[in-house]
N, C-alpha and C positions, 0 to 999 in steps of 0.2 A: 446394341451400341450405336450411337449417333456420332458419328463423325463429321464436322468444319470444315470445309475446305474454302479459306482465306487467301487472299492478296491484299493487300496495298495499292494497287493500282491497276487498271486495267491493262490484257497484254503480257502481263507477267506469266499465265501459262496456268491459273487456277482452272479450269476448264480442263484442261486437258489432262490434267494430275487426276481431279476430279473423278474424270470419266475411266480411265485406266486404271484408277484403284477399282473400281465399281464391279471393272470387268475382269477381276483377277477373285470376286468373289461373288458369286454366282448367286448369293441368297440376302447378296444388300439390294433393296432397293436406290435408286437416284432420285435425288430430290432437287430440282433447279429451281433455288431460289433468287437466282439474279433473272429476276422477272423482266428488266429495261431491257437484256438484252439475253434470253434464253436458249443458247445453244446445244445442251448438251445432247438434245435430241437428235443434231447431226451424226452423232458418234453413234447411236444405239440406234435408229432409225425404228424405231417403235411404234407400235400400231398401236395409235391412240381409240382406244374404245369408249369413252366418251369427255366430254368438256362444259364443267361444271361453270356457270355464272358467278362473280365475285361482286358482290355490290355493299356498298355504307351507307348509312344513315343520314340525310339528310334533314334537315327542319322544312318542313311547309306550314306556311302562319295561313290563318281564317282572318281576311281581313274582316270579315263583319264584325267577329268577337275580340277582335286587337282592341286595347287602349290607350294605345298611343304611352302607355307609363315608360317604353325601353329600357324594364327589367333585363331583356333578353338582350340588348347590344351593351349595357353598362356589364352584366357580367360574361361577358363571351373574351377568355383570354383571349385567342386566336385572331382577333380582330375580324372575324369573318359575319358580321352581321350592321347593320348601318340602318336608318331609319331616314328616309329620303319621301318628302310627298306624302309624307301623312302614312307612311305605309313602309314596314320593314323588307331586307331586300336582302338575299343571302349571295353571299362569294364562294360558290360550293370548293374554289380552287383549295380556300385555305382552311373548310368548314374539317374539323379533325374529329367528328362525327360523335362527342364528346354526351352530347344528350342535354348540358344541362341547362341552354333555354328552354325545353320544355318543361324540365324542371320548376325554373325560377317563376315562369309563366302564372300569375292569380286568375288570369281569364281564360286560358284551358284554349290557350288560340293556338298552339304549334301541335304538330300532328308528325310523324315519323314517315317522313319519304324515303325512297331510294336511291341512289346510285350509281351503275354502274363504272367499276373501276380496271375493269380486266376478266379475264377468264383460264381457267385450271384444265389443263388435259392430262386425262389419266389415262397410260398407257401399262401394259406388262413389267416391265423393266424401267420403266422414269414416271414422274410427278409434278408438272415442268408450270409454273406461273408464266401468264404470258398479260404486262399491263399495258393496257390502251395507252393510244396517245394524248400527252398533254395530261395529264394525272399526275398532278403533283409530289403525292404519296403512296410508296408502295408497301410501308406497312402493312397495313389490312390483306392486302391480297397473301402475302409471304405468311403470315399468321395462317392465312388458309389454306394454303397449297401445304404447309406443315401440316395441321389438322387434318386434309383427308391424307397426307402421304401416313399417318399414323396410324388409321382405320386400318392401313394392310396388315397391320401386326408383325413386320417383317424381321429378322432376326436380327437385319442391323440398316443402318441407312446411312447414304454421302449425300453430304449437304454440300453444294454449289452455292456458295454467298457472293451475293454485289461484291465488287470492289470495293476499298478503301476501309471508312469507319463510322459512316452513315448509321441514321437510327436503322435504314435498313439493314445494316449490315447486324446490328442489336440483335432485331427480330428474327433473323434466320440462326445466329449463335448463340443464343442465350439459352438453349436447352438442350445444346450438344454434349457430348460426354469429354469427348475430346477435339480440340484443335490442329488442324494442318496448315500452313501458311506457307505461302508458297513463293517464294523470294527469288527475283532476278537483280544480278550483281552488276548495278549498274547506282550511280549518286542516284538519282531518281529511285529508283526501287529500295534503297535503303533508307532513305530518309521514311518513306509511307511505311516500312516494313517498322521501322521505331513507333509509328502512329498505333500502326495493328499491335504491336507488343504492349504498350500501355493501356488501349482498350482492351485485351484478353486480362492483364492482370487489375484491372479495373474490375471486369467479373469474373475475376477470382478461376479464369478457364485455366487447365493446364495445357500448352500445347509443344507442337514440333515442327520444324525446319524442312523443309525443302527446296532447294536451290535448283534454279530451274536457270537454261541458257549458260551451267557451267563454262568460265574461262580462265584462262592464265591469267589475266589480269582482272583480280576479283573486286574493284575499285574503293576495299578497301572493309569488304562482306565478312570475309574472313576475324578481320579483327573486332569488328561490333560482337559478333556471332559469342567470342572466346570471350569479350566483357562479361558479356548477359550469362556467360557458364553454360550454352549451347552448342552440340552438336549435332549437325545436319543429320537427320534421317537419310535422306538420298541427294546426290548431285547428279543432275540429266545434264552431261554435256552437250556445250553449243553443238549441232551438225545441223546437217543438209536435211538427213534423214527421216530425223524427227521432226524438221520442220515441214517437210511433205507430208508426214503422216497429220498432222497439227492441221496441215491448212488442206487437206484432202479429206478431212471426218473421219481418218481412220483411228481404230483404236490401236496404237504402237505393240499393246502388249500382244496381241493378234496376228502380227508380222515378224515380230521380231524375240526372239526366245529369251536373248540380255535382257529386254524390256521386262517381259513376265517374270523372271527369277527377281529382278529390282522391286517392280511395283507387287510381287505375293508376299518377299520380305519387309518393304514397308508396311505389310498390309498384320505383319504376323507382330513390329515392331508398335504399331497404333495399339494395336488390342493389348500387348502388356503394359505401353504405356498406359493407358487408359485404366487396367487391371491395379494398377500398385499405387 
């Protein structure tokens, strides 16, 4: 079973729902796919055994064999190719590694380079994308870090997604069994929380609720929730407590035994969900 772990926004506590599901079940792997900003290794401190190169495709043109026709910039959707000086010139920021000016190419002058975009460290317990800076695109990499975290053949795996509803966000849930989304009750988090609800039923995902920084005053969470016919999996009340364990990399369920009874019942609630 592959399980989403979503947010709307950064901050909201996807991370750390994340990682405390993870560790209430000892034979998921972790899969950190919010590559911009890859934490979840704090939590597990996992001894990365090794870290595999993430690179895409680039075009390299032969000026001798160019003809100047600009086959290759007239069909390049992306706008990442320009023909300046007698000579084609590539924007690898926005080049979406697509292949098909070498395709269109009749004089056989584009040639397949590389790029690196990031790198994958494979540890025991995580599988964590970590992308360079200034890399536009972290698709490709999030495609990868998925692919080798698969290779474990592991009984089940939690997926750490970017925030929000980014194509990245696309490529890390689009092969999930089930979704988690993980919602702080605040205007702001519910507005982005409505984003993620219409990208999950956009592809067709089924997911579940959780309310993270529960308060007395739910700014109004409660009622969206009972529109959509939802009900929360778990509410983590606001405290002190969990926010130390949050901002200290510990795992809450580890310290505190509330925690573990919460997150093995959410953990026993995904799987039927997921089931039916």
């Amino acid at each position: 079973m592959t399980v989403a772990v979503l947010s709307g926004k950064g901050g909201a506590g996807k991370t750390f729902v994340a990682a405390n599901l993870k560790a209430v079940e000892p034979d998921a792997l972790y899969v950190d796919a919010d590559v911009e900003e890859p934490d979840g290794n704090l939590f597990f401190k996992d001894d990365i055994s090794r870290e595999d190169i993430c690179s895409v495709m680039v075009p390299v043109f032969d000026e001798n064999k160019c003809t100047g026709c600009r086959d290759c910039v007239d069909h390049c959707a992306f706008h990442a190719l320009a023909f300046i000086s007698h000579k084609p010139i590539v924007f690898e920021e926005v080049c979406h590694s697509c292949g098909l000016c070498r395709l269109v190419c009749k004089a056989y002058a584009v040639a397949e380079g590389k790029r690196r975009i990031g790198r994958i460290a494979v540890g025991k317990k995580t599988v964590s994308g970590i992308l360079d800076p200034g890399i536009a695109s972290a698709v490709p990499l999030i495609e990868d870090t998925l692919k080798i975290a698969r290779s474990f053949s592991a009984k089940d795996y939690v997926v750490d997604c970017p925030p929000g509803t980014s194509c990245s966000v696309i490529a890390s849930v689009k092969d999930a069994d089930y979704a988690v989304v993980v919602v702080e009750p605040t205007e702001f988090g519910i507005h982005n929380f409505c984003m993620v609800d219409s990208l999950l039923r956009t592809l067709g995902k089924r997911y579940g609720v959780v309310v993270n920084k529960d308060m007395d005053n739910d700014a109004g969470l409660d009622a969206v929730l009972s529109e959509l016919g939802i009900e929360p999996l778990l509410r983590i009340p606001f405290s002190r407590s969990t926010a130390f364990c949050a901002g200290s990399g510990l795992l809450a369920v580890e310290h505190d035994e509330s925690f573990r009874n919460s997150f093995a019942s959410l953990w026993e609630s995904i799987r039927k969900e997921a089931a039916s």
